[in-house]
ChimeraX commands (.cxc) that place a marker at each C-alpha (Angstrom):
marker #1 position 7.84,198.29,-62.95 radius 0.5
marker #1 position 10.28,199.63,-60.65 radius 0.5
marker #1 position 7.82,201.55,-58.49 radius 0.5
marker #1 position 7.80,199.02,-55.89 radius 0.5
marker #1 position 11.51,199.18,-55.00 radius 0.5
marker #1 position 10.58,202.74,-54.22 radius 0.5
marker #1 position 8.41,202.54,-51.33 radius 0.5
marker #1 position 8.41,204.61,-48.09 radius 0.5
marker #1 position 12.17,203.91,-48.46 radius 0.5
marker #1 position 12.87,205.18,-51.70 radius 0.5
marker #1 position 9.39,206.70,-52.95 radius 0.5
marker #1 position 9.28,208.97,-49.98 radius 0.5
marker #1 position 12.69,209.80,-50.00 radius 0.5
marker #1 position 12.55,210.86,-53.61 radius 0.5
marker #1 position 9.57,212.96,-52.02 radius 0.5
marker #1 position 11.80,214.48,-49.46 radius 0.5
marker #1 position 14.06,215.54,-52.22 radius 0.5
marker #1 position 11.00,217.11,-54.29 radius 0.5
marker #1 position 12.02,214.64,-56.47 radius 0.5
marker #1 position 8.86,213.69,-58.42 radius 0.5
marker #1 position 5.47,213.83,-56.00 radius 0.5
marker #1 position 8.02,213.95,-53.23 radius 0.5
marker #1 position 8.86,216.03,-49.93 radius 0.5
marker #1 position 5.37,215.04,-48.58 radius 0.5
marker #1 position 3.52,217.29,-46.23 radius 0.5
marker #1 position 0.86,219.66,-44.40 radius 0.5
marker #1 position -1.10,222.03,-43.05 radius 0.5
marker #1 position -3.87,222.80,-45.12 radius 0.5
marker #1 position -4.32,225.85,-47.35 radius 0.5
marker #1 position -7.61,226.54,-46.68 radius 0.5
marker #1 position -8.21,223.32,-45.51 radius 0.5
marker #1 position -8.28,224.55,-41.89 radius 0.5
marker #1 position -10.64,226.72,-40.37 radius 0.5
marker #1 position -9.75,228.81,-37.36 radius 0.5
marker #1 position -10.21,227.15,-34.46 radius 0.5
marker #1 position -12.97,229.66,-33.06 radius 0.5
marker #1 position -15.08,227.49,-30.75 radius 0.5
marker #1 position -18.99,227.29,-31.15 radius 0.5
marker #1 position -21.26,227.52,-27.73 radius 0.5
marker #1 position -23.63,224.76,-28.17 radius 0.5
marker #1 position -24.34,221.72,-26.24 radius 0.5
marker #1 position -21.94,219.02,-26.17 radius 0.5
marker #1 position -23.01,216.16,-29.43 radius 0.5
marker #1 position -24.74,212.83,-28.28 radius 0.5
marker #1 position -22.81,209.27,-28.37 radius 0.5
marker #1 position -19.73,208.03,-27.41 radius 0.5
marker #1 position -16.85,209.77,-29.24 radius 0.5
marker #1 position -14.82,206.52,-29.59 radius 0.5
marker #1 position -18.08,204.98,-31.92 radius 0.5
marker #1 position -19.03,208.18,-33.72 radius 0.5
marker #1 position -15.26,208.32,-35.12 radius 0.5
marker #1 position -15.03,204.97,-36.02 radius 0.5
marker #1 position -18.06,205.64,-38.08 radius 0.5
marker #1 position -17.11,208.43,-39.40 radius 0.5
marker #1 position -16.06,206.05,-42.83 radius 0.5
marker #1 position -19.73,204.32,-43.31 radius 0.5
marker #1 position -21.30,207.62,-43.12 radius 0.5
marker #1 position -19.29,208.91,-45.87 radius 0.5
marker #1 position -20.04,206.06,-48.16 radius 0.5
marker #1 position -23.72,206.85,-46.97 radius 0.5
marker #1 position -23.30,210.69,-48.47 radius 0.5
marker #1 position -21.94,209.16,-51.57 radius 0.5
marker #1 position -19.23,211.77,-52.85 radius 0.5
marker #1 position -17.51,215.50,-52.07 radius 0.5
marker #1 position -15.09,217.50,-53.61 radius 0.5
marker #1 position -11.62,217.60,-51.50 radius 0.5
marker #1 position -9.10,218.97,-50.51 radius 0.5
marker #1 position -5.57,217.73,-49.05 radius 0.5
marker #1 position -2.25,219.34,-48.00 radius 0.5
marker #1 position 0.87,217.07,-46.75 radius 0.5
marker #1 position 3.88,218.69,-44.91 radius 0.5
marker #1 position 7.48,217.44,-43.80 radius 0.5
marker #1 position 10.41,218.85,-43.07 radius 0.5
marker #1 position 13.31,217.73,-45.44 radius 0.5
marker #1 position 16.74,218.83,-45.19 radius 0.5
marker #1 position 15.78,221.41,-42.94 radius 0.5
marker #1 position 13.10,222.85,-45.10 radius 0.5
marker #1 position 9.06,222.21,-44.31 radius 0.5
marker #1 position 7.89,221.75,-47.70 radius 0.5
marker #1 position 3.54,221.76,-48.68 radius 0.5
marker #1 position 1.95,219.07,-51.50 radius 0.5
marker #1 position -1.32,220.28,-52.19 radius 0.5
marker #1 position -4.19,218.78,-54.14 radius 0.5
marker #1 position -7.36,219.42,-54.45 radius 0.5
marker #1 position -10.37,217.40,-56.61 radius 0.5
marker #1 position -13.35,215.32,-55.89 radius 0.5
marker #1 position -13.95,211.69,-53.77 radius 0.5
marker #1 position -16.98,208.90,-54.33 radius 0.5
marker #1 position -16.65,207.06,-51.18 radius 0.5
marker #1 position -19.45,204.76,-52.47 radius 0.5
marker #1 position -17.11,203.32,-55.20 radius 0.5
marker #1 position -13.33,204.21,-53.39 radius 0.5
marker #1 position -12.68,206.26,-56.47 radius 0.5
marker #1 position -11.00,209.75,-56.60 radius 0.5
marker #1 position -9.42,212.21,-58.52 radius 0.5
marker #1 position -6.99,215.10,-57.41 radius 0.5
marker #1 position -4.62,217.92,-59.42 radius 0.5
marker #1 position -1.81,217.16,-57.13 radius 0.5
marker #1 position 0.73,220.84,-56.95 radius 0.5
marker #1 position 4.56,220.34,-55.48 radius 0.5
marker #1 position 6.65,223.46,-54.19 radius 0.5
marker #1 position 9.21,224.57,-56.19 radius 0.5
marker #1 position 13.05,223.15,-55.73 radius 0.5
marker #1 position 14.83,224.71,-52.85 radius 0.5
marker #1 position 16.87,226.34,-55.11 radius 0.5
marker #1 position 13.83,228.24,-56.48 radius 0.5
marker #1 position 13.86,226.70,-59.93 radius 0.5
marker #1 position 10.39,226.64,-61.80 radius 0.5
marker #1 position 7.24,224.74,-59.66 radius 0.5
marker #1 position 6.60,221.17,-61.14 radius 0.5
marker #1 position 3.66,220.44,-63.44 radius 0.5
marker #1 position 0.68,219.63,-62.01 radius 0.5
marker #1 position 0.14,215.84,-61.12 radius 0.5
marker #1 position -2.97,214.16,-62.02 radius 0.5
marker #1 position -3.58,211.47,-59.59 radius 0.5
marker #1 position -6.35,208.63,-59.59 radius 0.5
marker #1 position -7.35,206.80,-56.68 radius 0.5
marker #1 position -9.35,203.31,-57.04 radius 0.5
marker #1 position -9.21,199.85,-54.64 radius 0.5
marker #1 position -5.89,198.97,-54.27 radius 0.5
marker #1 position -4.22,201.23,-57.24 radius 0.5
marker #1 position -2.96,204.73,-58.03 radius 0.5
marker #1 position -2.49,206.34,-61.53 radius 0.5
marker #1 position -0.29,209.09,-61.73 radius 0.5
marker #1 position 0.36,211.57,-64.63 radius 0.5
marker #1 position 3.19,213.83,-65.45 radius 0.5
marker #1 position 4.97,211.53,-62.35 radius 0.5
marker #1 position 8.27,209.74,-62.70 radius 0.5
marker #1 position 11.71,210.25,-64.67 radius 0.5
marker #1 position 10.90,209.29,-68.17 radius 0.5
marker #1 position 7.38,208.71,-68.45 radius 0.5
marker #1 position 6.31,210.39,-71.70 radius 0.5
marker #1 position 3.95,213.13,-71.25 radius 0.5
marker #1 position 0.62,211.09,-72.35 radius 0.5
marker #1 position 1.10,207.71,-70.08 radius 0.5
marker #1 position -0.20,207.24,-67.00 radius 0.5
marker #1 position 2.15,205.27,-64.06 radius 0.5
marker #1 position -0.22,202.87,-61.73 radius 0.5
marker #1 position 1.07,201.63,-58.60 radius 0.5
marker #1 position -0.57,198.78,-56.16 radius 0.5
marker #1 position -0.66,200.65,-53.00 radius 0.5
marker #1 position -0.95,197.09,-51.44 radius 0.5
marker #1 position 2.67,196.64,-52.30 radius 0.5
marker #1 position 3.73,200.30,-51.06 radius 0.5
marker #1 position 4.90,200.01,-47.32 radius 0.5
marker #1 position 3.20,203.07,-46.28 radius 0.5
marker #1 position -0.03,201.85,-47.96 radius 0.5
marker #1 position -0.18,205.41,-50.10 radius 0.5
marker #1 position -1.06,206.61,-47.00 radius 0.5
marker #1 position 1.75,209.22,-47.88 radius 0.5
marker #1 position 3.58,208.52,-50.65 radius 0.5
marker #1 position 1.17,209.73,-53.24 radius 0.5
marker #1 position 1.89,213.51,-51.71 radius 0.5
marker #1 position -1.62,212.91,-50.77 radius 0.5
marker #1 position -3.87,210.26,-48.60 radius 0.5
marker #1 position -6.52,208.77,-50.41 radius 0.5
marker #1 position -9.32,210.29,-48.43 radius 0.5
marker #1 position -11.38,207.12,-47.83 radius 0.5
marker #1 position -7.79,205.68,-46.28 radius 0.5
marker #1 position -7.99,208.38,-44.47 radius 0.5
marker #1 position -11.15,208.00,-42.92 radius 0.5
marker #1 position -10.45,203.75,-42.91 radius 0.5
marker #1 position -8.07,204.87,-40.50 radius 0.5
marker #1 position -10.25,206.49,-37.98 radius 0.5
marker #1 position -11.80,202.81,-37.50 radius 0.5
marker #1 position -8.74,201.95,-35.79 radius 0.5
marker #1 position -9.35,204.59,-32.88 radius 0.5
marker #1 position -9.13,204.14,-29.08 radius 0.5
marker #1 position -8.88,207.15,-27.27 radius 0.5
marker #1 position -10.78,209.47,-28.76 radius 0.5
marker #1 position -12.29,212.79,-26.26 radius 0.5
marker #1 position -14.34,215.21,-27.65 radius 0.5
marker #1 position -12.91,218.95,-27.91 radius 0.5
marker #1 position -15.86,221.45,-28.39 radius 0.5
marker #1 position -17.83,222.75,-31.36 radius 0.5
marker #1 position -15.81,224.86,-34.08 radius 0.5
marker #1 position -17.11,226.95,-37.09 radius 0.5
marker #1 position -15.27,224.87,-40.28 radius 0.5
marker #1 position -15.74,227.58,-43.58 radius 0.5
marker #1 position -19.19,228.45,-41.97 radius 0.5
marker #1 position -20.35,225.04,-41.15 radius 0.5
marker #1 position -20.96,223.70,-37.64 radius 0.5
marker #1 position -18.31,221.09,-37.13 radius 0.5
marker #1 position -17.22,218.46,-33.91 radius 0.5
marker #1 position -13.86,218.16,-32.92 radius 0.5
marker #1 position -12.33,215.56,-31.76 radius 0.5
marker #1 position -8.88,214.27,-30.67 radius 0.5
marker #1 position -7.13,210.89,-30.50 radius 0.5
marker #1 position -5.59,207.98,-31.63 radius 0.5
marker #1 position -5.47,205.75,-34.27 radius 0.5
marker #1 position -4.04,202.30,-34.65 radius 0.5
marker #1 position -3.08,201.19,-38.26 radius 0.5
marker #1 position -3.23,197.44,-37.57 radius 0.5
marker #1 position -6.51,197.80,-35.88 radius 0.5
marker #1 position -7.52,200.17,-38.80 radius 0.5
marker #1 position -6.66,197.40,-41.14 radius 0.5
marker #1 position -8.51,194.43,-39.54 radius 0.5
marker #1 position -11.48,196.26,-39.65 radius 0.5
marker #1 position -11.46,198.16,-42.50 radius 0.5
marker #1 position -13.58,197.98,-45.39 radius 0.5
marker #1 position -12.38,195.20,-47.90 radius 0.5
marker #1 position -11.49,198.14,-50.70 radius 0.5
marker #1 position -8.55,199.66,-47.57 radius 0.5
marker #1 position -7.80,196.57,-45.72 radius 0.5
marker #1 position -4.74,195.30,-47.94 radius 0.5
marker #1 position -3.42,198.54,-48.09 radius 0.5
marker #1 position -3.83,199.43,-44.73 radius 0.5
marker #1 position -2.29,196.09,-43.42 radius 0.5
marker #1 position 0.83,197.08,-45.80 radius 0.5
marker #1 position 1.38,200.40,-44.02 radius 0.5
marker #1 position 0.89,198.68,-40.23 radius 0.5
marker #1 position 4.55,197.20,-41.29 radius 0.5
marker #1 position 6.02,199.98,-42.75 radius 0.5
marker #1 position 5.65,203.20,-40.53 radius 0.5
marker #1 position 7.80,203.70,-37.35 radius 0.5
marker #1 position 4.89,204.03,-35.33 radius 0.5
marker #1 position 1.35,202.18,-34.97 radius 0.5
marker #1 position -0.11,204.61,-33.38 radius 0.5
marker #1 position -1.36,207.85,-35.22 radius 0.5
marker #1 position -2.82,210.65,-33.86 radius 0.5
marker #1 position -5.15,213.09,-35.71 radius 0.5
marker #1 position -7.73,215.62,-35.01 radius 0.5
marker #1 position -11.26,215.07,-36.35 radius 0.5
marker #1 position -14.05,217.69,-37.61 radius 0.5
marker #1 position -17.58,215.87,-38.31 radius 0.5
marker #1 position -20.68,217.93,-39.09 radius 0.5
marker #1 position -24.18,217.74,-37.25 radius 0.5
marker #1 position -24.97,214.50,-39.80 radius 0.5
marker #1 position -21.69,213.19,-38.55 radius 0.5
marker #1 position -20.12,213.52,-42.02 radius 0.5
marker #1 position -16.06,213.97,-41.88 radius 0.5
marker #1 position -15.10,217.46,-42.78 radius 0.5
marker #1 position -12.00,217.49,-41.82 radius 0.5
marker #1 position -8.83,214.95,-40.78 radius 0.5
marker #1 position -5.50,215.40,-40.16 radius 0.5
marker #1 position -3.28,212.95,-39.17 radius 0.5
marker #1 position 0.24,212.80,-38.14 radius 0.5
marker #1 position 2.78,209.79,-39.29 radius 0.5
marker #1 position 5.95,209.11,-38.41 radius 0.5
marker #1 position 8.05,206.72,-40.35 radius 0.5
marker #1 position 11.82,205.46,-41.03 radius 0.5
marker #1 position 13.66,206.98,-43.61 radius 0.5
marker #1 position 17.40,206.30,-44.17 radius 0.5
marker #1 position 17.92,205.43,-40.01 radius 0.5
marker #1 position 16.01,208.83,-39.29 radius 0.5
marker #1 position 12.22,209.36,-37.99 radius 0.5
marker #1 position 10.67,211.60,-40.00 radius 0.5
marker #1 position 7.28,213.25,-38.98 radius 0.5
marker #1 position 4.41,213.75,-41.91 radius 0.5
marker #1 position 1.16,215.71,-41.26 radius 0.5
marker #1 position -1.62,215.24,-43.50 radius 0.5
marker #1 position -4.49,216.34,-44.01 radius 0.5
marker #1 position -8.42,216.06,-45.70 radius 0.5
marker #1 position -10.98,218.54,-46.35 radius 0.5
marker #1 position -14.05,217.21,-47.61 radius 0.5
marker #1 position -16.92,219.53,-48.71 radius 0.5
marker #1 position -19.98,220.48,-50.95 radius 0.5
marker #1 position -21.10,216.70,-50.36 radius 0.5
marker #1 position -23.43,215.24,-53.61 radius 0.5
marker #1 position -21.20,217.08,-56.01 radius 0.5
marker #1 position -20.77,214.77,-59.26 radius 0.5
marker #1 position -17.35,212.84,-59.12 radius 0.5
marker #1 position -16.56,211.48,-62.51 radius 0.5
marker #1 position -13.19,209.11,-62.36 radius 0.5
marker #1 position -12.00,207.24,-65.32 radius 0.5
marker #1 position -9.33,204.95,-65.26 radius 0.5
marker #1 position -6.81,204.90,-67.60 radius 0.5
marker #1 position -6.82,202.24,-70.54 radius 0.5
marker #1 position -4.02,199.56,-70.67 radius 0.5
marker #1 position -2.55,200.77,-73.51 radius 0.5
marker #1 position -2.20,204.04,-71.71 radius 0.5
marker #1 position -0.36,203.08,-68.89 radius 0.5
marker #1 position 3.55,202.87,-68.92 radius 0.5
marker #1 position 5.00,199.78,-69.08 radius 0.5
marker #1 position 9.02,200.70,-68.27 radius 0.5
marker #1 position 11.11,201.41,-65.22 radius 0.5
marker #1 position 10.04,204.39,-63.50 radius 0.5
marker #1 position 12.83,206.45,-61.15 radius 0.5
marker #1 position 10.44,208.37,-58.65 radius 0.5
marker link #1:1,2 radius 0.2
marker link #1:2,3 radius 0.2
marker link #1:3,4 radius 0.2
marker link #1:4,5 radius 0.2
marker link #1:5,6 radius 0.2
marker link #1:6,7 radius 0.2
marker link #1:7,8 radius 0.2
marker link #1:8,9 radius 0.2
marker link #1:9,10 radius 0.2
marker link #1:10,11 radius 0.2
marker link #1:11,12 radius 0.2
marker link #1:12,13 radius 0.2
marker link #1:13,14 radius 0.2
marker link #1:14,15 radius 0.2
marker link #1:15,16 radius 0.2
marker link #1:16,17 radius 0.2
marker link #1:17,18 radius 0.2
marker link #1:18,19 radius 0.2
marker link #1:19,20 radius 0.2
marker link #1:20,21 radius 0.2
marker link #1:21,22 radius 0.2
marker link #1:22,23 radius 0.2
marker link #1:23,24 radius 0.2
marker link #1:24,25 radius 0.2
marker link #1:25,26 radius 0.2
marker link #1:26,27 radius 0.2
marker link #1:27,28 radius 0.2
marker link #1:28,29 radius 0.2
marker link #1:29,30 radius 0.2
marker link #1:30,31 radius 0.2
marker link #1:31,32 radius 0.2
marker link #1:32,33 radius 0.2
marker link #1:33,34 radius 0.2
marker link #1:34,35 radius 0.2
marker link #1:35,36 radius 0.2
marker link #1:36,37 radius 0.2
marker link #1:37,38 radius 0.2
marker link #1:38,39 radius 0.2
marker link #1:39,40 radius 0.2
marker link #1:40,41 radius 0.2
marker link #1:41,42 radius 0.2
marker link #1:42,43 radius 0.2
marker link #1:43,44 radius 0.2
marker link #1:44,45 radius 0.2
marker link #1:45,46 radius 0.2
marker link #1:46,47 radius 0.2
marker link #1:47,48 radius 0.2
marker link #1:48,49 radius 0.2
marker link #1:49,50 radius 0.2
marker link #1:50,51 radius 0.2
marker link #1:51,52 radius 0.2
marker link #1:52,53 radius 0.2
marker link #1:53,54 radius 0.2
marker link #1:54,55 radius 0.2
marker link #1:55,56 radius 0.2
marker link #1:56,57 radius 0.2
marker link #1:57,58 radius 0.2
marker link #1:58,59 radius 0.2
marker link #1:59,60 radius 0.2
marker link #1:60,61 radius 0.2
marker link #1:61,62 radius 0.2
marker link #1:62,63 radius 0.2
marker link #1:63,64 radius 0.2
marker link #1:64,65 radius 0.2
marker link #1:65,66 radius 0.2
marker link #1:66,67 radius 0.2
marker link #1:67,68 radius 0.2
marker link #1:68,69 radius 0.2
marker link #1:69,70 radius 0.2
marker link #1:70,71 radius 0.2
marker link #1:71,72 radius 0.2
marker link #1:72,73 radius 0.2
marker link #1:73,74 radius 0.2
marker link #1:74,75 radius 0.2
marker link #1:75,76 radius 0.2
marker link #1:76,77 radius 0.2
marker link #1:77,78 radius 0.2
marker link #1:78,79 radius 0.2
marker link #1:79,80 radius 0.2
marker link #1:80,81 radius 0.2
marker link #1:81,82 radius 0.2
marker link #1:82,83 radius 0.2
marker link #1:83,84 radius 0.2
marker link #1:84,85 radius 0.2
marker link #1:85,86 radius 0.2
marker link #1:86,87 radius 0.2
marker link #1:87,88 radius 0.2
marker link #1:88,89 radius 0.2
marker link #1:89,90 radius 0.2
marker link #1:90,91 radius 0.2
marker link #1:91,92 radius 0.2
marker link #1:92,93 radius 0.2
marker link #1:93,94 radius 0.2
marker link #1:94,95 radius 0.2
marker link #1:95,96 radius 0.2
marker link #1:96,97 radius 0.2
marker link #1:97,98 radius 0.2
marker link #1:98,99 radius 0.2
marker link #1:99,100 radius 0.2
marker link #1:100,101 radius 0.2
marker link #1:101,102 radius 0.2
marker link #1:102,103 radius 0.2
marker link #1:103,104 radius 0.2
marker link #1:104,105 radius 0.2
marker link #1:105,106 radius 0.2
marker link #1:106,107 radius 0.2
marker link #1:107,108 radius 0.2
marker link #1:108,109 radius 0.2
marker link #1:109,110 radius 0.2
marker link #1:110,111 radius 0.2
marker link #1:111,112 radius 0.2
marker link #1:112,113 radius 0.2
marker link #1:113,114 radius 0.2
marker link #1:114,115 radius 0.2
marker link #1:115,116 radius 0.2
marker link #1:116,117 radius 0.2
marker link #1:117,118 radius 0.2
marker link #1:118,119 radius 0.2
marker link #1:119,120 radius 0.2
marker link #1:120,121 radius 0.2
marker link #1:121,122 radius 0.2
marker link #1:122,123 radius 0.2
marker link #1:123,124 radius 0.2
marker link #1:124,125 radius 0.2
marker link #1:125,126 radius 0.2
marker link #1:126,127 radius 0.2
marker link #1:127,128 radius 0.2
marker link #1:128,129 radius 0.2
marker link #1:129,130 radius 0.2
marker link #1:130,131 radius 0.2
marker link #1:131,132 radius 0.2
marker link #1:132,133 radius 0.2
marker link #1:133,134 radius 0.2
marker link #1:134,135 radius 0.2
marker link #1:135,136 radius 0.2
marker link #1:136,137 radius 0.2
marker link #1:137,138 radius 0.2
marker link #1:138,139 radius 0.2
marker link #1:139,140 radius 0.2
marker link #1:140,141 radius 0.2
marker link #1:141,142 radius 0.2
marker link #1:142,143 radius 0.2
marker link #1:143,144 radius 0.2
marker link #1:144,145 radius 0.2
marker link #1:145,146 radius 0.2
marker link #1:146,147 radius 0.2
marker link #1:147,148 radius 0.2
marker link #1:148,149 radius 0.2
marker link #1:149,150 radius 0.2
marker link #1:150,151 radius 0.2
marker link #1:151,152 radius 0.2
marker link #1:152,153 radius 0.2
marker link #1:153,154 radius 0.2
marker link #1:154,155 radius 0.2
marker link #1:155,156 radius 0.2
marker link #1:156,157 radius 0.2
marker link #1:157,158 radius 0.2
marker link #1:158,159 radius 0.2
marker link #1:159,160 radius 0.2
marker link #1:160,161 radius 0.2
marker link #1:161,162 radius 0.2
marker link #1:162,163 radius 0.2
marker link #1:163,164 radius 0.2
marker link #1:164,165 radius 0.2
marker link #1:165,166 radius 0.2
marker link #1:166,167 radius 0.2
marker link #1:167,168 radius 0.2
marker link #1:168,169 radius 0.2
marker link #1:169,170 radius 0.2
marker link #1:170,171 radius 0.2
marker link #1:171,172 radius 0.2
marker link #1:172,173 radius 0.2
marker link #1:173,174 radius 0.2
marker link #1:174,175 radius 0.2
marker link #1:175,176 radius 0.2
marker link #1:176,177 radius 0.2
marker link #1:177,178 radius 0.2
marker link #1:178,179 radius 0.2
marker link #1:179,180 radius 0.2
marker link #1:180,181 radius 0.2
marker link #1:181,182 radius 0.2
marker link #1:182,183 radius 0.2
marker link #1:183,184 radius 0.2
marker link #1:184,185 radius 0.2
marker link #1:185,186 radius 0.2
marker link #1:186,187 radius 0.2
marker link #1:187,188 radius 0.2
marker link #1:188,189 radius 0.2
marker link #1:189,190 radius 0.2
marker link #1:190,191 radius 0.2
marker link #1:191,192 radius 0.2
marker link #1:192,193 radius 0.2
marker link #1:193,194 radius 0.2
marker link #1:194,195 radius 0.2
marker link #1:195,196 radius 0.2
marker link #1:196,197 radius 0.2
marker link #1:197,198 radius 0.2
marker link #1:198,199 radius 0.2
marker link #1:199,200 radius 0.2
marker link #1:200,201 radius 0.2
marker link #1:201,202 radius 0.2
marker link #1:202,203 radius 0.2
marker link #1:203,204 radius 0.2
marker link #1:204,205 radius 0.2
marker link #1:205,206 radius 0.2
marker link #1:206,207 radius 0.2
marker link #1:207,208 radius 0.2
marker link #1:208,209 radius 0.2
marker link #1:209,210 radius 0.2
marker link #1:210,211 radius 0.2
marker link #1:211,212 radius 0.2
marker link #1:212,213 radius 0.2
marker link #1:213,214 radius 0.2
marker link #1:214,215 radius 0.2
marker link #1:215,216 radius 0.2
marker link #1:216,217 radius 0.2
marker link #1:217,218 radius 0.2
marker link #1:218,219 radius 0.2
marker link #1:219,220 radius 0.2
marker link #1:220,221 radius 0.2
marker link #1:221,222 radius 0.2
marker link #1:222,223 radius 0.2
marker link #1:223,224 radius 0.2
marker link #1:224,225 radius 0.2
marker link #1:225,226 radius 0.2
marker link #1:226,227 radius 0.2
marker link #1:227,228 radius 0.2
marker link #1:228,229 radius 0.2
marker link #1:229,230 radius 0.2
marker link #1:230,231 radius 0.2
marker link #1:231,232 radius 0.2
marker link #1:232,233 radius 0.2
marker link #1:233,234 radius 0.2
marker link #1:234,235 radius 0.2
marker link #1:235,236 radius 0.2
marker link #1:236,237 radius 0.2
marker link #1:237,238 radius 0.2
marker link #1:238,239 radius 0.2
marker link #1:239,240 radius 0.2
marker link #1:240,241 radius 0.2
marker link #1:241,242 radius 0.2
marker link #1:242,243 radius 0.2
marker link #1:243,244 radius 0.2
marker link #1:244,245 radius 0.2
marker link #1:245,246 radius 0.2
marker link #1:246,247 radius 0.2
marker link #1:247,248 radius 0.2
marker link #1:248,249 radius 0.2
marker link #1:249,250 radius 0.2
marker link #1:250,251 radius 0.2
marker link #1:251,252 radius 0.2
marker link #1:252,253 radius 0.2
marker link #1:253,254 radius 0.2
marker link #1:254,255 radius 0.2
marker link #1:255,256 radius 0.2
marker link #1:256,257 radius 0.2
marker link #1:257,258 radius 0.2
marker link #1:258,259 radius 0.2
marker link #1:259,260 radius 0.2
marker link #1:260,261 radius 0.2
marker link #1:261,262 radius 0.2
marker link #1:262,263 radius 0.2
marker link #1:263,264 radius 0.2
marker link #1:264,265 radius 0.2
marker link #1:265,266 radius 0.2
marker link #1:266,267 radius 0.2
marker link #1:267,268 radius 0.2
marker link #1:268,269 radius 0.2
marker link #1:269,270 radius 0.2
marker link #1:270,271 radius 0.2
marker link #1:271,272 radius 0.2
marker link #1:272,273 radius 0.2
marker link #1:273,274 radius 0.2
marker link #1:274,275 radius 0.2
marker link #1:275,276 radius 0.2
marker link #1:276,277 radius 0.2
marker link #1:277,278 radius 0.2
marker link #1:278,279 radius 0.2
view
């Protein structure tokens, strides 16, 4: 396949054109709560070591449904990928209805992408030039230089929390109301590389991919954990290198209505196309 020539170079760049799961980006449609702050007294432990843990604590709840926004400015124009679904963080398997923004010239909005997350692959439906309509396209993220952190239009959600393993600086913000729950915010930064050497085996290949390919090591994001120390919310902020240019990406993760069943079946071989794909 010719998915891996497309990469943060070209599979991002496609994005940034809305061309297939493209222009990649942001703030989250419901995803984010207000930021009215909470009076209550400040959370126990040290906020560098309850973010880190933030990913073993999900695998401890099991599964959510979820919900994820990306934004970038392309061309001048901030463009929103939205997707929306359900996680198991127990098995690093996910499924999301992935929705692009119409072309900037207003044409019709893009069918809905169906996108499957598992260890080291994604399967995406209705995605790519040429694809017929009942194939499936997988990519190994461990092959993608941004480690699908971003150029799915959406970050697998366990990567997502992998990441927060690779914190520092981390300081604690206050207590926020998150769609009527009680949620912890913190604020910091993340190191990819670090992420990736400690990282669960299921992220660590993928993760060490994206420590090469993004402009920046560093990542900062803003955190939202719940009294059990559950992740609600993440959003993180990239930054990688696209045609000579920096480009800035904001993502982010709601996670919710934890225990909720999360059925995810892979696709069967015969199911997944086999040609060149143009992203």
């Amino acid at each position: 396949m010719v998915v891996q020539q497309h990469r943060l170079r070209g599979g991002v760049c496609a994005a940034a054109a809305v061309v297939g799961v493209g222009a990649m980006v942001a703030a989250t449609a419901g995803c984010s709560a207000g930021g009215n702050a909470v009076a209550d007294a400040r959370p126990s432990g040290d906020p560098v070591a309850v973010v880190r843990n933030a990913a073993d604590v999900l695998a401890a709840a099991g599964t959510s449904k979820a919900r994820t926004s990306m934004e970038m400015a392309a061309g001048g124009t901030r463009v929103t990928i939205r997707g929306e679904g359900g996680y198991d963080f127990r098995r690093s398997t996910g499924r999301l209805r992935v929705v692009l923004p119409k072309d900037p010239a207003g044409a019709d909005e893009h069918r809905p992408i169906t996108e499957l997350f598992a260890p080291g692959a994604l399967y995406m439906k209705n995605r790519g030039a040429g694809v017929p309509a009942d194939k499936w396209v997988r990519v190994d993220t461990t092959t993608l230089r941004d480690g699908n952190l971003v150029t799915g239009g959406a970050t697998d959600p366990a990567a997502a929390a992998e990441l927060l393993r690779g914190a520092r600086t981390v300081m604690y913000v206050g207590q926020e109301d998150l769609a009527g729950v009680r949620v912890n915010h913190y604020r910091g930064t993340t190191h990819i590389a670090r992420a990736a050497h400690v990282a669960s085996p299921h992220a660590r290949d993928a993760l060490a991919a994206a420590a090469k390919g993004f402009a920046k090591d560093s990542v900062p994001f803003d955190a939202y954990l719940d009294d059990a120390g559950r992740l609600r919310k993440v959003r993180h902020q990239f930054s990688f290198v696209n045609q000579g240019r920096t480009v800035a990406v904001a993502s982010t993760t709601l996670l919710y209505e934890f225990g909720a069943p999360v059925v995810v079946q892979l696709p069967a071989h015969q199911d997944i196309y086999a040609g060149k794909v143009r992203l």
